[in-house]
C-alpha positions as CSV (number, residue, x, y, z in Angstrom):
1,X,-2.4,11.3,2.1
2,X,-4.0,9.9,5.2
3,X,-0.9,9.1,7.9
4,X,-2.4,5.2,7.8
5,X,-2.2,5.3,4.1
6,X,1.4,6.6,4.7
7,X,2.2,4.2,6.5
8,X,1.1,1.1,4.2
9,X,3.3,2.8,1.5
10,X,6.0,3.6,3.5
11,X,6.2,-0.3,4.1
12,X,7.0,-1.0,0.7
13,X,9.1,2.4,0.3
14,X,13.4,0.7,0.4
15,X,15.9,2.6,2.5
16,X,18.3,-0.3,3.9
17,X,20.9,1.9,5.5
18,X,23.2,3.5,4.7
19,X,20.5,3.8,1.4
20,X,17.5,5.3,3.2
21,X,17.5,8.3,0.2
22,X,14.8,6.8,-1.7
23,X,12.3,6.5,1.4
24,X,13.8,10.1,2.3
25,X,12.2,11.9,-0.3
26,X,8.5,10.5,0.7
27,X,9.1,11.5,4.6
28,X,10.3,15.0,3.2
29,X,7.1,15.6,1.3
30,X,4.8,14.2,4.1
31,X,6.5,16.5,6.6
32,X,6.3,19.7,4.3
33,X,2.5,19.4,5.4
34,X,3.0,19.9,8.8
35,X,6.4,21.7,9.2
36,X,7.7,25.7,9.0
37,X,10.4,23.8,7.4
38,X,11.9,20.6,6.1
39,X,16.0,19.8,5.0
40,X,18.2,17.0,4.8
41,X,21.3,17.0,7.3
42,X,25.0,15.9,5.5
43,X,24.3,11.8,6.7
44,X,20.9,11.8,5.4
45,X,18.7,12.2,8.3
46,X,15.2,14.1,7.5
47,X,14.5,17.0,9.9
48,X,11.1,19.0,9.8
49,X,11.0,22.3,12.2
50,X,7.3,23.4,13.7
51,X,8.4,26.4,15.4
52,X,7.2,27.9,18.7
53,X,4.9,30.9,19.5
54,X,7.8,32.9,20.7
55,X,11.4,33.6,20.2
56,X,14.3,31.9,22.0
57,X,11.7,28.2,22.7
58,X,13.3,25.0,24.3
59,X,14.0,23.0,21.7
60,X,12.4,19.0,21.3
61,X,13.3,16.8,19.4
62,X,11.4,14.0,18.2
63,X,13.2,10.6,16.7
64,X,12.0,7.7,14.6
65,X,14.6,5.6,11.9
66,X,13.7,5.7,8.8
67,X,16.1,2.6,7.8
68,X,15.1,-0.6,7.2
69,X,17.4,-4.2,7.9
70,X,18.2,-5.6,4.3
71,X,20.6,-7.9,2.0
72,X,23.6,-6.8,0.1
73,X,25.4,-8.4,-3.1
74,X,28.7,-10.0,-1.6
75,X,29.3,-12.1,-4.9
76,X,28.1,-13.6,-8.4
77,X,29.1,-17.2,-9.2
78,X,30.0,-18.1,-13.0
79,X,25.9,-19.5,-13.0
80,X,24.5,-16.2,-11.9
81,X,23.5,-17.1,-8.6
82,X,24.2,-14.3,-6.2
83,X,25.7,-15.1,-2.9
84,X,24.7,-11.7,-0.1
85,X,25.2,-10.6,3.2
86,X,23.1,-9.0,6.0
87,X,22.4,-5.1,6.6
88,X,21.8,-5.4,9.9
89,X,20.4,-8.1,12.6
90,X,18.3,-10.5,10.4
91,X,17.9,-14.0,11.6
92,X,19.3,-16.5,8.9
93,X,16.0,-18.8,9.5
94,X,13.8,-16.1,8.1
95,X,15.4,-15.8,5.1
96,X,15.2,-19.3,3.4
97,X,12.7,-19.6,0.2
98,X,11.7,-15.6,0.7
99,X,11.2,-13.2,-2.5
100,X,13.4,-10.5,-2.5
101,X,14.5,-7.4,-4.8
102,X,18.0,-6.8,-5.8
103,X,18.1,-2.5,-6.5
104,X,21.1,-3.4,-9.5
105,X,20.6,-1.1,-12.3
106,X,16.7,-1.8,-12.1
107,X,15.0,-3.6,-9.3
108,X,15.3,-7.5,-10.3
109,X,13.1,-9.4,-8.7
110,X,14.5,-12.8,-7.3
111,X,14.5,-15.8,-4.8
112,X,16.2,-17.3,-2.1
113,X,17.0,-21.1,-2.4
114,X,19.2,-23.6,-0.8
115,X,19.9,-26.9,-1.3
116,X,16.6,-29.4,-1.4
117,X,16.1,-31.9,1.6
118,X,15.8,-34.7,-0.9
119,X,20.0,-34.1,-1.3
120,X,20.7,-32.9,2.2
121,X,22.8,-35.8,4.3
122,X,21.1,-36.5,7.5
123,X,23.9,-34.1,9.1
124,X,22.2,-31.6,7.5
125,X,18.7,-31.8,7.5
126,X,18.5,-31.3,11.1
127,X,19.9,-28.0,11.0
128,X,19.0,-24.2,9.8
129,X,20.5,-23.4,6.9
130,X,23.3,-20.5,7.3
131,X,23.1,-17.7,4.9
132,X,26.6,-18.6,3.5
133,X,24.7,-21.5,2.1
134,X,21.9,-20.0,0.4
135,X,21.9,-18.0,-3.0
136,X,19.5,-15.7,-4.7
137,X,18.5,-16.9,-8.4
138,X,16.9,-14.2,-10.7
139,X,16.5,-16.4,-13.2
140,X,19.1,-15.4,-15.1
141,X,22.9,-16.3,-16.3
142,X,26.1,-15.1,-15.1
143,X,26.6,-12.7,-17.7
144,X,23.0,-10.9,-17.8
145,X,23.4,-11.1,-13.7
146,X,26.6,-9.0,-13.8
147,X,25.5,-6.4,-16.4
148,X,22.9,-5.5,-14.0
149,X,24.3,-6.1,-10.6
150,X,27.2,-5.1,-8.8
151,X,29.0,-6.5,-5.9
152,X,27.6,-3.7,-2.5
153,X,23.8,-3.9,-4.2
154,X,21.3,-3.6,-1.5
155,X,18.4,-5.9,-1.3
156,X,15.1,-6.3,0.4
157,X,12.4,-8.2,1.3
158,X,9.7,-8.6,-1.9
159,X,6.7,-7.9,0.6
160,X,3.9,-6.4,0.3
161,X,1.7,-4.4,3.2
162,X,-1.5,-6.2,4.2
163,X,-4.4,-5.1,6.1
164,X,-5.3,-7.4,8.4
165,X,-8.6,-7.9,10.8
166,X,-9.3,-5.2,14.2
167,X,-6.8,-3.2,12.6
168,X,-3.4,-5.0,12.3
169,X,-1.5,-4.4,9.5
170,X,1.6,-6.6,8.8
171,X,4.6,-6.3,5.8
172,X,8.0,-5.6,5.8
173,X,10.0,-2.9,7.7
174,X,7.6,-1.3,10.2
175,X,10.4,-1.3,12.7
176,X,10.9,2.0,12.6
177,X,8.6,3.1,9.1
178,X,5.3,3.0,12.1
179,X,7.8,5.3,14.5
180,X,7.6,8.1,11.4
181,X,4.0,7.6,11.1
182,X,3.5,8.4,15.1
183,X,5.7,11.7,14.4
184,X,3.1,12.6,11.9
185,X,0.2,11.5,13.6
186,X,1.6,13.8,16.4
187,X,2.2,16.8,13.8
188,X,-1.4,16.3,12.8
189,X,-2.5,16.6,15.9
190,X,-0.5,20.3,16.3
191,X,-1.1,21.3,13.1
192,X,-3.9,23.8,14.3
193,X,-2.3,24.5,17.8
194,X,0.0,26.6,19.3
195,X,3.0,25.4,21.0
196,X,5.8,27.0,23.3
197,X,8.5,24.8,22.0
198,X,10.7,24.2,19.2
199,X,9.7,20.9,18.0
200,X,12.3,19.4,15.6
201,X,10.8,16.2,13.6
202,X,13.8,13.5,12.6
203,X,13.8,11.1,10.5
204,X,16.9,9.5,11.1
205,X,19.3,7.1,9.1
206,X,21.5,3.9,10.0
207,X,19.5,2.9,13.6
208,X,20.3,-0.6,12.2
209,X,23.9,-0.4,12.2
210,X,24.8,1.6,15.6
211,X,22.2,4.7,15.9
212,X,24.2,7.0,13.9
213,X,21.6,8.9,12.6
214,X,20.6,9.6,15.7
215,X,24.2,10.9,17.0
216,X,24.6,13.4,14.5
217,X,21.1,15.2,14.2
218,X,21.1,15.3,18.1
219,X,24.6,17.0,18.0
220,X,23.1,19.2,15.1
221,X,20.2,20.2,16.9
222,X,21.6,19.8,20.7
223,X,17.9,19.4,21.9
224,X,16.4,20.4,25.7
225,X,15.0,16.9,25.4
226,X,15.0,14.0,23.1
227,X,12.2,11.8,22.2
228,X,12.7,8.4,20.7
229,X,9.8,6.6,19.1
230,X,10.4,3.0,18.3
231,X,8.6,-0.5,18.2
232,X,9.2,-3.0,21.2
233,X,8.2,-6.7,20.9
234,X,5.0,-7.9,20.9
235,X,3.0,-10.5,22.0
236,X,3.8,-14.0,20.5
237,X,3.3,-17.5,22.1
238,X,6.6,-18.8,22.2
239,X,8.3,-15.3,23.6
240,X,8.7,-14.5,27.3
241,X,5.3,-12.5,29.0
242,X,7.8,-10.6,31.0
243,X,9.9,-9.2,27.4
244,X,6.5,-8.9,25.5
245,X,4.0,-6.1,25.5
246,X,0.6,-6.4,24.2
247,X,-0.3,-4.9,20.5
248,X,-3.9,-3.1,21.1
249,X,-3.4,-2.1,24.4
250,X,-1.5,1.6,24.0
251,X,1.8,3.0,24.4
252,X,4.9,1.4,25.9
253,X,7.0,4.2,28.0
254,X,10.2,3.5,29.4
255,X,11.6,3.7,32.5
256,X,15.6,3.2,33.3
257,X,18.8,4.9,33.7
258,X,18.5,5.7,29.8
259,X,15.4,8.0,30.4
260,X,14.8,11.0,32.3
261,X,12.8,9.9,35.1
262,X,11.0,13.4,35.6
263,X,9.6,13.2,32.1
264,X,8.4,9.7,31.9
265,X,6.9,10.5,35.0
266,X,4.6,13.6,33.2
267,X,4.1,11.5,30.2
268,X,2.3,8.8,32.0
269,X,0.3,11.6,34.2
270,X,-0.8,12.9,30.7
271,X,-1.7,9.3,29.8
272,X,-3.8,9.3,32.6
273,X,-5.3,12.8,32.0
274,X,-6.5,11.8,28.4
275,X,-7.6,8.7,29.7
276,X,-4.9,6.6,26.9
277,X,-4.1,3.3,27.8
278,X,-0.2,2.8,28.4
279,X,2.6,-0.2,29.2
280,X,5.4,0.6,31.2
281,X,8.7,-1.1,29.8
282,X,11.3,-1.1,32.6
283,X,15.2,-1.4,31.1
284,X,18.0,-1.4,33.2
285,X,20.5,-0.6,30.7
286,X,20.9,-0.2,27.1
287,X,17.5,0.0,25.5
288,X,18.8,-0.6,21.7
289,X,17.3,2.5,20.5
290,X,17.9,6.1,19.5
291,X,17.1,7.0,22.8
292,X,20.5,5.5,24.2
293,X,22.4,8.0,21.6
294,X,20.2,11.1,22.1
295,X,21.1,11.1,25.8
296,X,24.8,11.1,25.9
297,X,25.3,13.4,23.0
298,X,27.3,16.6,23.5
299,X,27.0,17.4,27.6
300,X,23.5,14.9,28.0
301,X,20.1,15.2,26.5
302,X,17.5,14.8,29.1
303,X,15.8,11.7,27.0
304,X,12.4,9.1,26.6
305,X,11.2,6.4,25.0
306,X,8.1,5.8,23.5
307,X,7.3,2.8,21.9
308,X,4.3,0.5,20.6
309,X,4.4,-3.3,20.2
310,X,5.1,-5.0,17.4
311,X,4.9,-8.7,16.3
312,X,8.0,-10.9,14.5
313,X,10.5,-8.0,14.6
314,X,13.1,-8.1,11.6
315,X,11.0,-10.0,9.3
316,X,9.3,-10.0,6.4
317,X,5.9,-10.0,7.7
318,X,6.1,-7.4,11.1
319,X,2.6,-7.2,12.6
320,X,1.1,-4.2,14.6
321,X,-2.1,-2.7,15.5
322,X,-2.3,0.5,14.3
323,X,-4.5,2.0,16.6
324,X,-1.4,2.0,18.9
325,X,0.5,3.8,16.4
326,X,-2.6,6.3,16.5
327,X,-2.6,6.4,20.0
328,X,1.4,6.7,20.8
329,X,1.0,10.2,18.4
330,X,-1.5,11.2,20.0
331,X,-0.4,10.7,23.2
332,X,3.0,12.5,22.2
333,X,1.2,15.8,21.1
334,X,-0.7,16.2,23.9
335,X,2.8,15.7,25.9
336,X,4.0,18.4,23.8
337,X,1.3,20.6,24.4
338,X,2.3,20.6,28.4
339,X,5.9,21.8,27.9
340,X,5.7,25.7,28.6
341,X,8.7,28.3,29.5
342,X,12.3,27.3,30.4
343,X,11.5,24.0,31.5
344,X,13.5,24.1,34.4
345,X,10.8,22.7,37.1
346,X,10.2,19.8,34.8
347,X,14.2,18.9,34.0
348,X,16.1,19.7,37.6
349,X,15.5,16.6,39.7
């Protein structure tokens, strides 16, 4: 499978987390292509191994979350209509009159209503609707509801991926499903090449809900540096120019007290060597990604951040170009491809 046809698949593939195993099984059989190896650690997390030209290599590791934000099944009324909670940050706004699945005992497919203006009180109509007050209706009664459902049941955005014009493709959860496409674009890119590193491939689980996969697979693996690919926000007109970075126009890489200074430094001179275009993203603190749990792990991971914009994050319709998820992979193996020896020059400031 072509990595762009991955990804339009992976977009429709569920994993909300904490329940990424039926995405995990695709990532596992994409990565097989391109790896020595391929396992599954104890929390879920995917990990694919490309091994060096020698014995004893640094070791890399490479991030990207396979988990997506979602719904779960909070309670059933005695009509059938099913009242949920989120799985991580999802604006209530987004979620009024949207199609979703409920994964009960089959995948039901269902709605999301709320009460009709025509009977709202003028209170009312001038505010959002909170999630408390909407239901999902599958069309069915409270008894055929709860042979198939059960209170915990994850649910998730009825989307499907669309291919849009100068290549911009938009659908549900490419926050982070585009960051596993980069790590195979990447692999693709090394698959005929020799490399003096370790390079460890992770998928990893629970980003959503506080990084975790990211805590334990860096543990596991206790990398010489940690890569984080991820999605920043794109360009949209009513978002700030100076928190925005524009889709078509390359790689985002990070620079803060969250990332290794000498090695965003060499990753923009290798930019500039392949002549790929690249935004520099400048966080001061916490940059909400794998990256912030890759560095502290164990005694410190020397880390970076590589991300690609993306439009209307944590909804049902996320829009990117994927030529930026082409070039962020490509960029990343050549990267790769200048790491030689102990790494010692690169690392000691």
């Amino acid at each position: 499978m072509e990595i762009r046809d991955f990804l339009m698949s992976s977009s429709s593939s569920t994993g909300v987390s904490g329940h990424e195993y039926r995405y995990a099984a695709e990532i596992k059989e994409a990565y097989e292509k391109y790896c020595d190896s391929v396992y599954q650690d104890n929390l879920g997390n995917v990990i694919g191994i490309k091994k060096a030209k020698r014995e004893n290599a640094c070791k890399v590791m490479l991030a990207a979350h396979m988990d997506e934000i979602g719904l779960m099944v909070k309670d059933i009324d005695d009509k059938g209509f099913i009242s949920f909670t989120n799985v991580g940050g999802i604006d209530p706004r987004v979620l009024l009159a949207q199609e979703v699945i409920v994964h009960g005992k089959e995948d039901l497919f269902g709605v999301i209503g709320a009460k009709p203006p025509h009977l709202q009180g003028k209170d009312e109509m001038t505010k959002a609707v909170k999630m408390k007050d909407m239901a999902i209706d599958l069309g069915m009664n409270a008894e055929q509801v709860k042979n198939l459902v059960n209170i915990g049941d994850v649910i998730t955005f009825h989307s499907t991926p669309t291919a849009l014009r100068n290549d911009y493709i938009s659908g549900k959860s490419l926050d982070d499903r585009a960051g596993i496409a980069v790590i195979l674009e990447c692999l693709k890119e090394l698959e005929k090449s020799e490399i003096d590193v370790d390079l460890y491939a992770v998928a990893t689980v629970q980003e959503e809900v506080g990084l975790r996969g990211a805590i334990v697979s860096s543990y596991h693996i206790d990398p010489d540096i940690g890569i984080a690919i991820d999605v920043c926000h794109g360009e949209t007109p009513d978002a700030p120019a100076q928190e925005t970075y524009t889709t078509s126009k390359g790689p985002v890489i990070t620079v803060g007290p969250n990332i290794h200074p000498k090695l965003s430094k060499k990753i923009m001179e290798t930019a500039k060597e392949y002549h790929i275009d690249f935004q520099v993203d400048v966080e001061p603190g916490n940059t909400g990604t794998d990256a912030w749990a890759i560095q502290v792990t164990r005694s410190g991971i020397p880390t970076l951040l590589l991300s690609f914009p993306l439009r209307y994050m944590h909804t049902a319709v996320e829009t990117l170009c994927y030529t930026d998820v082409a070039g962020t992979g490509k960029l990343l193996a050549f990267f790769i491809r200048t790491l030689q020896g102990d790494l010692e020059d690169l690392l000691c400031y």
